[in-house]
Every structure is written in structure tokens, then in C-alpha cells.
C-alpha positions as MATLAB code, in Angstrom:
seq = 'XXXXXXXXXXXXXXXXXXXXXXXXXXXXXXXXXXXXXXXXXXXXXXXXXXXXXXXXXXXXXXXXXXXXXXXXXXXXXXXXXXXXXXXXXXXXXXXXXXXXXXXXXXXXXXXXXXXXXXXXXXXXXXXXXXXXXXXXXXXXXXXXX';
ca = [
      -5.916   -2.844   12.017;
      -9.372   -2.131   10.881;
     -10.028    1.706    9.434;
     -13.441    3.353    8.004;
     -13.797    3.735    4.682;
     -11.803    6.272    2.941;
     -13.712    9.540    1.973;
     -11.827    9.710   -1.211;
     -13.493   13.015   -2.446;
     -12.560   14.915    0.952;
      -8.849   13.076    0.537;
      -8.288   14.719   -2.586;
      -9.726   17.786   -1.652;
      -7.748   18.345    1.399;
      -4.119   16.904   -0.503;
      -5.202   20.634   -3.075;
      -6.173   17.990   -5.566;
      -8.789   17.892   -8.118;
     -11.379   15.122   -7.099;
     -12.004   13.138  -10.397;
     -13.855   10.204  -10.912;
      -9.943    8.662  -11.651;
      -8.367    9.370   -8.652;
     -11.792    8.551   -6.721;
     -11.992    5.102   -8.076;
      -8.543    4.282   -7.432;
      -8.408    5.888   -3.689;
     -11.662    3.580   -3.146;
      -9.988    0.186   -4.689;
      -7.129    0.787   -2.485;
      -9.160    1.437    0.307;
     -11.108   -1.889   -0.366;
      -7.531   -4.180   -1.821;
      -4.654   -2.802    0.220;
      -1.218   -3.776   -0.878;
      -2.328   -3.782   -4.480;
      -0.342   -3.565   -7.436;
      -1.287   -1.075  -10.007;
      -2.803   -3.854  -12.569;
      -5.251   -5.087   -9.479;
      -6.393   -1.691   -9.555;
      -6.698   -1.491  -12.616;
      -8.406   -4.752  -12.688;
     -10.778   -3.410  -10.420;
     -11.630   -0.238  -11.891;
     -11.633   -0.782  -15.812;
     -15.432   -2.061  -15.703;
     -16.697    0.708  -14.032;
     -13.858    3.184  -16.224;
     -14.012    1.419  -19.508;
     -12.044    4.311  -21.153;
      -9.167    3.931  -18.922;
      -5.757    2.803  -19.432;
      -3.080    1.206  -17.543;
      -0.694    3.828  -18.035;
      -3.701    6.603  -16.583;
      -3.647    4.634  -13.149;
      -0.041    4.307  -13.118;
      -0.250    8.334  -13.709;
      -3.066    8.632  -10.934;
      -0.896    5.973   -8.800;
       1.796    8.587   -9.317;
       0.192   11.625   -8.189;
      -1.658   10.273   -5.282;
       1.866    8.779   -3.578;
       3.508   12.597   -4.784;
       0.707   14.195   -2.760;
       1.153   11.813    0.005;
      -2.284   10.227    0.137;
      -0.917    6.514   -0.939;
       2.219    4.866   -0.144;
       4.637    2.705   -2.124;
       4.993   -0.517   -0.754;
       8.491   -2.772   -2.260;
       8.356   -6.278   -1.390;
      10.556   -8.704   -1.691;
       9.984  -11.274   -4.565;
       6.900   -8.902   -5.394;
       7.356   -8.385   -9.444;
       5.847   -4.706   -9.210;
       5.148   -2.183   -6.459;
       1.964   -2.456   -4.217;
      -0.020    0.113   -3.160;
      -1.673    1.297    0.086;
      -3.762    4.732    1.387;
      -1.355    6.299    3.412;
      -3.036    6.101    6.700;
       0.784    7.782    8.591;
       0.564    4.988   11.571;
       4.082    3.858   11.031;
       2.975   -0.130   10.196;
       5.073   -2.981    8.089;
       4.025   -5.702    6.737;
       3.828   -9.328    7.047;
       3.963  -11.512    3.501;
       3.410  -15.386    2.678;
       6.356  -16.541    1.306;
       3.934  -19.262   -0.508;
       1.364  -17.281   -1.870;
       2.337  -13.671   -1.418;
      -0.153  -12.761    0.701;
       0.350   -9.170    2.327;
      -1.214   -8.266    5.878;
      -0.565   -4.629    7.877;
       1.220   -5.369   11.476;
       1.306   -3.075   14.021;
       5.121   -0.919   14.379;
       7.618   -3.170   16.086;
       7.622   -1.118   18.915;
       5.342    1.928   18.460;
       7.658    4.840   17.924;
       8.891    6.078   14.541;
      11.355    4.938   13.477;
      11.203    1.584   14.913;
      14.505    0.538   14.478;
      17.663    2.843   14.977;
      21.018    1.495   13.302;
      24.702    0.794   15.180;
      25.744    4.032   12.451;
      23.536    6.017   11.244;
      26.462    7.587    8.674;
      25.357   11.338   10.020;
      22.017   11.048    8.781;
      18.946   11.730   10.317;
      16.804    8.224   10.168;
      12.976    9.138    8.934;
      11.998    5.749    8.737;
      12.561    1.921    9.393;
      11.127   -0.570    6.797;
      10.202   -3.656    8.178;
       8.870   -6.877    6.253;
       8.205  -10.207    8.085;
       8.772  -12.847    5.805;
       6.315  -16.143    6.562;
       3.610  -18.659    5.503;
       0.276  -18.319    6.612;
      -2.107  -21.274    7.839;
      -3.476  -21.684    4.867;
      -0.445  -22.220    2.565;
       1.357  -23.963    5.572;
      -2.249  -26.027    5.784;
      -1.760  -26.823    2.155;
       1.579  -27.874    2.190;
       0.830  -30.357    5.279;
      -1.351  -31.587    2.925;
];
């Protein structure tokens, strides 16, 4: 699933958002780290921000998933949310079990939602989460060893 870089400044701009160098920074780490957690971004941000705080991309994190330009990604055994631009191609994800690797695959079967329940309790189903659990070559490589 390879994309073109993000235009953050145009994102923003077209979500009614104020393009600051904040939200610009963090739209372009994402673009660059999918799947990251808010401390990798903040990680990867601070030396370029050196006034910035944790708690202002966990604000910015905030806003950009409100306005519907990043998505919330829950993993399982993941200690904190990851983050990804919101690119609306109905994908899930594929994760090491070993070292937590996280990888974009393709929708299960290309229409949203992917899955449809036995009962869907009278609601109307928006989405289907999907996460394949597995160990890449590497760790599997490793552990052959």
C-alpha cells in the first residue's frame, strides 16, 4: 500500500483547521511512522519543536482524529493507541506477535464493512475491525535461531 506524501498544510486546510507548525509536524511524522504511538511522535518531533510537550501532541493527536484526518488504531497487547493519517480505504492491520511490528493489509474482501455479523442487534454496522495476529520472518528467523 504505498501513498504520496501527505500535504499536511492543504490537510489541515481543507479539515477548516488552522495549519500550525504543531499539527504540520505531527501530520508529517505520521505520514513518515504509521501506526505510531503518540510518544514516537513525539520522539520524532521534539528536536525540531523543542518547546513542545507530550501532553500538546496528545492535544494535536486529539484534534486531528476529531477532524477526521488521523485514525485511532487499538491493538491488542499494544500498551497505548497508535496512530495513522486517515487515508478512508477501509484497511486492517497485520501485527508481530514477537516484536509488535504493525503493517497496513488490504480489506478482507474490498467492500466496507468487510465482515457482516450472524445479528447485527438492529444496528446499522459502519465498520469491521480486523487485526491479523502473526510473526514476521524476521522474528520467526530469530527464533529459528
Amino acid at each position: 500500500m504505498t501513498r504520496s506524501p501527505v500535504d499536511a498544510p492543504q490537510l489541515l486546510r481543507d479539515a477548516g483547521l488552522r495549519v500550525t507548525v504543531q499539527r504540520t509536524r505531527v501530520l508529517e511524522t505520521l505520514d513518515a511512522h504509521p501506526h505510531a504511538s503518540a510518544e514516537v511522535v513525539y520522539t520524532g518531533i521534539r528536536d525540531a519543536l523543542p518547546g513542545i510537550a507530550l501532553a500538546t501532541v496528545h492535544s494535536v493527536l486529539n484534534d486531528l482524529t476529531a477532524a477526521g484526518l488521523v485514525q485511532r488504531v487499538n491493538l491488542p497487547d499494544v500498551g497505548s493507541a497508535l496512530y495513522e493519517i486517515q487515508h478512508s480505504d477501509n484497511h486492517h492491520h497485520v501485527q508481530c506477535i514477537s516484536c509488535g511490528r504493525v503493517e497496513d493489509v488490504s480489506c478482507a474482501i474490498g467492500a466496507a464493512p468487510c465482515l457482516h455479523p450472524s445479528h447485527d442487534h438492529g444496528m446499522r454496522i459502519l465498520e469491521a475491525a480486523v487485526t491479523y495476529r502473526a510473526l514476521c520472518h524476521e522474528c520467526e528467523r530469530n527464533s529459528n535461531g
